[in-house]
Structures are given as C-alpha cells and as structure tokens.
C-alpha positions as a printed NumPy array, in Angstrom:
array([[  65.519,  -96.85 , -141.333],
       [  66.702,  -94.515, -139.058],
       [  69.067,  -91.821, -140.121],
       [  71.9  ,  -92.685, -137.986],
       [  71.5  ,  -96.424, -137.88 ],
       [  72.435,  -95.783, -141.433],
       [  75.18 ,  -94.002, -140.649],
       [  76.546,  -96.215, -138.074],
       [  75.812,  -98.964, -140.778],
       [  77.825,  -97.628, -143.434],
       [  80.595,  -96.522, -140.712],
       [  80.767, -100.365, -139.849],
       [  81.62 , -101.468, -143.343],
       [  84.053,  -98.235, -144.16 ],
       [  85.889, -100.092, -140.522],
       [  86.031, -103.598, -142.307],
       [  87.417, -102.028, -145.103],
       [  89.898, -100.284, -143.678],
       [  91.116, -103.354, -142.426],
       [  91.127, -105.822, -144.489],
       [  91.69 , -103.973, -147.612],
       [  95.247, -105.062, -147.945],
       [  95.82 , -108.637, -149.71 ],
       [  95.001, -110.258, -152.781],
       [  91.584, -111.636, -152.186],
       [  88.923, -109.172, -149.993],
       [  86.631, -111.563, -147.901],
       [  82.818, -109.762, -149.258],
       [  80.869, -112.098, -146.851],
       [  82.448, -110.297, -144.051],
       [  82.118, -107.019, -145.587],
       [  78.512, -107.746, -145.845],
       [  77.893, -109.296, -142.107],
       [  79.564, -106.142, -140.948],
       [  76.679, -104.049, -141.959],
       [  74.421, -106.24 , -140.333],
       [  71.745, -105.682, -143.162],
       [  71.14 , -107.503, -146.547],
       [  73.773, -107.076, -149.605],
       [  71.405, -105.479, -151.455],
       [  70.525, -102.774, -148.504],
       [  73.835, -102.49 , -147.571],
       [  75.096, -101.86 , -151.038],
       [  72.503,  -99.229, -151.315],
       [  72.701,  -96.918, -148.155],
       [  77.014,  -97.109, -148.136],
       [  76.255,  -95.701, -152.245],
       [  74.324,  -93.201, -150.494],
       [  76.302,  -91.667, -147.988],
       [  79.843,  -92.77 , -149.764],
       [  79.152,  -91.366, -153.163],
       [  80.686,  -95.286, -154.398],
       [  79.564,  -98.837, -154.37 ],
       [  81.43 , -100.921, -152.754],
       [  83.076, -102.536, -155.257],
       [  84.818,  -98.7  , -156.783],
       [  85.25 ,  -97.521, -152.598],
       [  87.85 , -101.162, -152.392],
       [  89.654, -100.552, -155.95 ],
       [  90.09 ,  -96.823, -154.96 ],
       [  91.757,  -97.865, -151.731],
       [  93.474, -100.732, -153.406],
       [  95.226,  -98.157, -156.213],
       [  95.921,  -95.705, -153.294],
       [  97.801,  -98.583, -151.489],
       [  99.651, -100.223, -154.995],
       [ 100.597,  -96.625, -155.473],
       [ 101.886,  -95.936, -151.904],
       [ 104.316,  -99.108, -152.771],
       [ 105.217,  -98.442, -155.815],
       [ 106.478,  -95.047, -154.648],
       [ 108.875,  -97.477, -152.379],
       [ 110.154,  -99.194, -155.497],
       [ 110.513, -102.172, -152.878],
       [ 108.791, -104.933, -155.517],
       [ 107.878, -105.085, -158.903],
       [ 104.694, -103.471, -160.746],
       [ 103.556, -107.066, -161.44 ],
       [ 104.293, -108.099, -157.13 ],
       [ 102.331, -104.946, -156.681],
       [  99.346, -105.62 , -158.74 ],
       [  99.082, -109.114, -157.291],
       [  99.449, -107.869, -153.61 ],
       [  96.218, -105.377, -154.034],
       [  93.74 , -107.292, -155.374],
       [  94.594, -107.72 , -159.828],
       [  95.03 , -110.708, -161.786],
       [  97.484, -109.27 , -164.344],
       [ 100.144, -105.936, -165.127],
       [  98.11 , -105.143, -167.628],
       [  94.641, -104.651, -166.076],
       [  96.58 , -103.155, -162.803],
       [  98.097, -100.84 , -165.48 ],
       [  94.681,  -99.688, -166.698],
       [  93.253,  -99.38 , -163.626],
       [  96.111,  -97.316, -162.353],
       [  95.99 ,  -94.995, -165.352],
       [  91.833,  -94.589, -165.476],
       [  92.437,  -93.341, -161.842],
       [  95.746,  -91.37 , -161.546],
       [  95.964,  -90.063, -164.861],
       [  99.572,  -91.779, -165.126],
       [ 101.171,  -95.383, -166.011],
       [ 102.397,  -96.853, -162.994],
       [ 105.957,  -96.72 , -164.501],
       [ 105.816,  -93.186, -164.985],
       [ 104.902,  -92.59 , -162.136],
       [ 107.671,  -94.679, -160.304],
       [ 109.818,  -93.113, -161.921],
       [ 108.579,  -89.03 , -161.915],
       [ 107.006,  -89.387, -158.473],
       [ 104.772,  -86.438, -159.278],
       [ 101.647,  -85.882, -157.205],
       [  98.667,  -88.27 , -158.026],
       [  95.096,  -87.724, -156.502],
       [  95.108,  -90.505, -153.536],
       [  91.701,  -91.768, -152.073],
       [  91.483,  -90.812, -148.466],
       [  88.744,  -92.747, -146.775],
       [  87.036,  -90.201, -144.697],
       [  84.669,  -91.713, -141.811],
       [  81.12 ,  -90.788, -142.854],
       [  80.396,  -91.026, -138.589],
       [  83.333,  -87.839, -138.799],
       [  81.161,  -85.727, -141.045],
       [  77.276,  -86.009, -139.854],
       [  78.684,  -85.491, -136.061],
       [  79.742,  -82.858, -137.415],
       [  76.879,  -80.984, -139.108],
       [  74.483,  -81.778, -136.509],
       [  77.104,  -80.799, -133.287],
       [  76.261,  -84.444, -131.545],
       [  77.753,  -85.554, -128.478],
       [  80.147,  -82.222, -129.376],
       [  79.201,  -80.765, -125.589],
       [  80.429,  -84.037, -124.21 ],
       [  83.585,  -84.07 , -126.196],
       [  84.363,  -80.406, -125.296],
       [  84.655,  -80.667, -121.821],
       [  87.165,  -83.533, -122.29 ],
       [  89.587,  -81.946, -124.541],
       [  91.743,  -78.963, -122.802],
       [  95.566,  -79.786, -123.387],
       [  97.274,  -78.325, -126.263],
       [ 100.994,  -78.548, -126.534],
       [ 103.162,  -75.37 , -128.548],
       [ 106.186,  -75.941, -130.447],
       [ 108.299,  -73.629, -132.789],
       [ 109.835,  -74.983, -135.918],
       [ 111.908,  -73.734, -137.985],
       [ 111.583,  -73.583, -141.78 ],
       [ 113.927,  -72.692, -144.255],
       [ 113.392,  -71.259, -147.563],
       [ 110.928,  -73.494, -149.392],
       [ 107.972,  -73.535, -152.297],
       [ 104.207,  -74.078, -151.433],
       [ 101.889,  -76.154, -153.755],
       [  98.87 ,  -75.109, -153.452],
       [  95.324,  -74.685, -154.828],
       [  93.26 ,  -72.001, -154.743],
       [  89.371,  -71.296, -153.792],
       [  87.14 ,  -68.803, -154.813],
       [  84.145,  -68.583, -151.47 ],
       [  85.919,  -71.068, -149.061],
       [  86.27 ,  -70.114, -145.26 ],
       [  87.428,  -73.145, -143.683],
       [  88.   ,  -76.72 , -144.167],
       [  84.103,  -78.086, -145.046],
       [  83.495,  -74.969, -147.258],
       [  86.71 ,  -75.873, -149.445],
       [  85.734,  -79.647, -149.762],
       [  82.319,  -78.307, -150.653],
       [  83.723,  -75.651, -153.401],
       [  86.545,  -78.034, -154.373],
       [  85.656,  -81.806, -153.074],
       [  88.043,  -83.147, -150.608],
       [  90.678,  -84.905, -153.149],
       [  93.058,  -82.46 , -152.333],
       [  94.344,  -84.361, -149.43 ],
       [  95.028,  -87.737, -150.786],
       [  96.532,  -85.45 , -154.007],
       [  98.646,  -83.117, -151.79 ],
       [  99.853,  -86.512, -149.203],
       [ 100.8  ,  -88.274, -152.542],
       [ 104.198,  -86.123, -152.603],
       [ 107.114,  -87.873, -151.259],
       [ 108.954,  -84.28 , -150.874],
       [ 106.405,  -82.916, -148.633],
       [ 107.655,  -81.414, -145.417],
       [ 104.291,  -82.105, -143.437],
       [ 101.205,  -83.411, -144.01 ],
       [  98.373,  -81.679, -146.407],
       [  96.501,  -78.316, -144.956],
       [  94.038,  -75.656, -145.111],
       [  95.975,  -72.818, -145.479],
       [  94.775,  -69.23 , -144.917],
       [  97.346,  -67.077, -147.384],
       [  99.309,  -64.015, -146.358],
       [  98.901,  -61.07 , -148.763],
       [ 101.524,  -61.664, -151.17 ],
       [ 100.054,  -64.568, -151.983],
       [  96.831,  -63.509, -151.484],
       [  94.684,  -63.042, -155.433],
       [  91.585,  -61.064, -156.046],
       [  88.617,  -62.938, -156.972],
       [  89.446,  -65.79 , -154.972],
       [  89.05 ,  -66.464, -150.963],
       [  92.773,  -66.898, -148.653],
       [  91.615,  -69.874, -148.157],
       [  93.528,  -72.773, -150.118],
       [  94.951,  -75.893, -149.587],
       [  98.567,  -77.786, -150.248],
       [ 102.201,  -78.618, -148.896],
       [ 105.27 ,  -76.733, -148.444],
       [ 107.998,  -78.548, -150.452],
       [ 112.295,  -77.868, -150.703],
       [ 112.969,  -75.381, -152.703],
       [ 114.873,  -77.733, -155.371],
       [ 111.057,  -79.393, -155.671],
       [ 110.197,  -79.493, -160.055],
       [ 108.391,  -82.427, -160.19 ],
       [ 105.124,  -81.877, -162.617],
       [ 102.596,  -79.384, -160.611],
       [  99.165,  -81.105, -160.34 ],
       [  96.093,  -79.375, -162.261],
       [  95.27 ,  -76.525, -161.345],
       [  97.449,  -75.791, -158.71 ],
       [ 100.234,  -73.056, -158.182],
       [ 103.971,  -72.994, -156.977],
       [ 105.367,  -70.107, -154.488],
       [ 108.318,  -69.375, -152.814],
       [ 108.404,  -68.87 , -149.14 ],
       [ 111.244,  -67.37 , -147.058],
       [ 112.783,  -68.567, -143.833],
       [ 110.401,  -68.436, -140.813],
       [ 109.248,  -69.672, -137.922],
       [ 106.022,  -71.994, -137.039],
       [ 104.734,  -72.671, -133.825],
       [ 103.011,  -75.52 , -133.609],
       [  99.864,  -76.278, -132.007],
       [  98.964,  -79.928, -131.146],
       [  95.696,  -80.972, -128.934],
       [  95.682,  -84.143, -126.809],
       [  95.279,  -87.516, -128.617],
       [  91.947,  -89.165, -128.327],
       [  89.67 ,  -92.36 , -127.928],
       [  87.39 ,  -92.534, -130.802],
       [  87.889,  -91.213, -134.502],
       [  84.335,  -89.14 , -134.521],
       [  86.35 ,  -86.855, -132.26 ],
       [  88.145,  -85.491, -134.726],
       [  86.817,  -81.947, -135.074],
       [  86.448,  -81.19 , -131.12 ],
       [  90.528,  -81.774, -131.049],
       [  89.986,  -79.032, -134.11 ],
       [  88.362,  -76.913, -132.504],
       [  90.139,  -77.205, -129.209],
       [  93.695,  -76.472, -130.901],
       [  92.098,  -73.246, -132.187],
       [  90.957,  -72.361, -128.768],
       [  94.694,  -72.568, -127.504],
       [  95.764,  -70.439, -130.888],
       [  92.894,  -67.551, -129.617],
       [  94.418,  -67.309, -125.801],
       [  98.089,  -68.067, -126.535],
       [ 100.291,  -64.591, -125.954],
       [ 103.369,  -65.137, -128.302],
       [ 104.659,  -61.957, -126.852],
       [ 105.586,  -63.663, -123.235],
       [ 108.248,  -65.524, -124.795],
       [ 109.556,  -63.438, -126.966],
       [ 107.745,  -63.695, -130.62 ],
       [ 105.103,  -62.358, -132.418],
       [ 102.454,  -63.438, -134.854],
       [ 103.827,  -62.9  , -138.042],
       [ 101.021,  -63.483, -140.866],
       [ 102.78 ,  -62.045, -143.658],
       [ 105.44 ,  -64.358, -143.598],
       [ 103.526,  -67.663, -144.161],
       [ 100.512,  -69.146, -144.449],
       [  98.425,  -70.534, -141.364],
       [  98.134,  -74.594, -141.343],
       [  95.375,  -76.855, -140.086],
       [  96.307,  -79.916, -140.894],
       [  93.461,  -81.667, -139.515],
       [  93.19 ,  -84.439, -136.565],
       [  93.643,  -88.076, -135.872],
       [  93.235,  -90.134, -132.654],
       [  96.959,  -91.139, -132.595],
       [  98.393,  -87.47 , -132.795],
       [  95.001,  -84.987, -131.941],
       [  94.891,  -81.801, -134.244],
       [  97.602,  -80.161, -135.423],
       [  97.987,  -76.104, -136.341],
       [ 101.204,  -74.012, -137.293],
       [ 101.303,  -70.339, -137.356],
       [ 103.896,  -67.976, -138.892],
       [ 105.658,  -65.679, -135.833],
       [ 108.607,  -64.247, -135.803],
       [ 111.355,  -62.825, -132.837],
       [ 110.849,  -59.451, -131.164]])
C-alpha cells in the first residue's frame, strides 16, 4: 500500500470522526466504509500514523467534548456522560479521571487546565515534511492583514523547552498536548502559542522557545505540571492574520505566509517599533476559517 493512500486513508476516517463524534451511540460501520479498506486494515494503518486505535482516538475526543460542557455547567455530569458516548456517572467518572488527572466535579468546580485531545489532521503533518503541493499553495496565499492590540498587565502560563526552534521541534521535544492543555483554560485571552521569550524570561539551559497563554492577572487557578507563571506589563501586539483558505492541509503555507508579511512589514512608517523585550512573539497556528495568526510585541516611537 502506497504511502499516501495510507495517509489519505487514515485522513478519511480522522474526517468521519470529527463529525460524528458527538452523540451517544458512534455509527462504526460508517467509520469503517470511510476508509474504504477492511476493519482489520483500517484499524491497523490509522494505529500507525495516529499513535491510537480507534476505539482510544473516539473516547479521547469524547472526554475532550464532556469536558468542554462540563466547563459550561449547562447539564448535569450524569446528562453529560450520556450525551458523549457512557452508560453510567460512574464509568464517565473513571474515564474522566484516568485521562485528566481530575474528577469531573473538581474540575467543574476549579476549572484548572486539563490536557484536551486536539485531533491534528495526519494529511497536515506529512504535507508538511515532504513540502507537497507547498509551491502550488504559495503562489495562492499573499494577503496578510495587521492589527494592534492592546494588552494590559497580565500573567503567561507557559512551558518551557530545552532544543526547540519552532513549532514541530517543540511537539517533537515535548509532544503536542500542550495545545489541547493550554485551550482547556476558560481565562485565556487568545488561543494557545509558540512563543519565542524575551530575555527576562528567557533561562539558561533551555531554548526561547515555549509554549502557553497569557491569562488576567487575578488568574490562581492550579498551574499545570511543569509549567511556569510570569507577569507581563502593558504592551502592544500587532497582529498578523493571512487570508482564510479552502482545504485544511493548507495550514502551514498560511504559516509561513504570515511570517513573510512579519519579515517585510516596517513598523516604523506608522509610528511603532518592534519591541521584543516587552513580550513574547505568538504563532498561534492556522485554520481554514481564520488563516494563521501571529502577534508581535512593538511599542510607540
């Protein structure tokens, strides 16, 4: 079997699941007939390139989803368990726990940051590495809109690495659970990011290259392992936000685009300037619906 017809294969099935996911029974004979190979095949090659059967990839998303609700406190624990797939509060409690580390009541009620499953496209990530169809996608992707923000005082969660340079490196150092864990907090002012660290928060023996939120500065919910809590002053971001686009597996084009705009952008025409030891620098990745967003510290002249 053809590398890529597994893939594609694989990518098919991640689709149905993304779909149809949500409810209390999840219809398998479809899941299978969207692979368009045998069970057993099919079970094997998404294992392969997922890291998860089937069967853990749907309970993952289901807990990501029961959590997401419960985090609403719009129904019970019990109307929660039953709406993603369990039979009973007390297996949907165990389940919970085994994954997240906390009851579901606790965590209702602390709202502390819990390692969500983010289903990342496996098309996404072996486009990627071997730059297909990236030529192609280049040439269609100019646009990139800039827009300061203001931030007031706030804290950063964050996590550090030790070798990472850029988004794959850290999810190869660190896996890539730090964006469901870092998207799980309700306080966040923006999505989850790659951060490259200024020098005060820079460490040595460990790369400026981290991930995490910013967060108000009244944030003391429990800190996730392993990660840190900083203060940041008052500054300004300006925004950088590629066109949207057609098809998910253009993802890191739109990336890569947005930093082209960062590289020829002159801050100084309209009256800032970069200002890297004020902030961090954000890349908080790319979807089809919004393209790829990036926020850099500047400051007036």
């Amino acid at each position: 079997m053809e590398h890529w017809e597994k893939v594609e294969a694989v990518q098919r099935m991640q689709d149905y699941l993304r779909i149809h996911a949500s409810g209390e029974q999840f219809d398998w004979e479809g899941f299978w007939k969207a692979a368009c190979y045998s069970r057993r095949h099919a079970g094997r090659i998404f294992r392969e390139l997922t890291g998860y059967t089937p069967g853990q990839y749907l309970r993952r998303v289901q807990l990501t989803q029961s959590a997401e609700e419960l985090a609403k406190e719009s129904s019970t624990i019990l109307e929660t368990a039953l709406s993603t797939g369990f039979d009973s509060h007390e297996g949907f409690t165990r389940a919970f726990s085994r994954m997240f580390g906390v009851a579901p009541r606790e965590y209702r009620r602390e709202k502390m940051a819990i390692p969500f499953f983010t289903q990342y496209p496996v098309r996404n990530y072996y486009l990627y590495i071997t730059g297909k169809e990236r030529e192609k996608m280049e040439k269609s992707m100019t646009t990139c809109t800039v827009i300061p923000v203001e931030r007031c005082a706030r804290k950063l969660i964050f996590q550090r690495s030790r070798n990472a340079t850029d988004y794959w490196t850290y999810c190869e150092e660190l896996n890539c659970d730090w964006e469901g864990l870092f998207n799980s907090i309700p306080q966040k002012f923006d999505t989850a990011a790659i951060l490259e660290l200024p020098d005060f928060l820079h460490k040595a023996g460990f790369s400026r290259v981290a991930a995490g939120v910013e967060v108000p500065m009244d944030y003391c919910a429990r800190l996730p392992e392993n990660c840190e809590l900083a203060e940041l002053p008052p500054c300004t971001l300006l925004y950088f936000q590629s066109e949207p686009f057609e098809r998910e597996e253009e993802f890191c084009t739109a990336i890569e685009a947005a930093f082209r705009a960062v590289e020829r952008y002159e801050p100084g025409r309209y009256g800032f300037e970069w200002a890297p030891d004020t902030a961090p620098s954000f890349n908080f990745g790319a979807s089809a619906a919004e393209g790829a967003r990036l926020a850099y510290p500047v400051r007036k002249k």
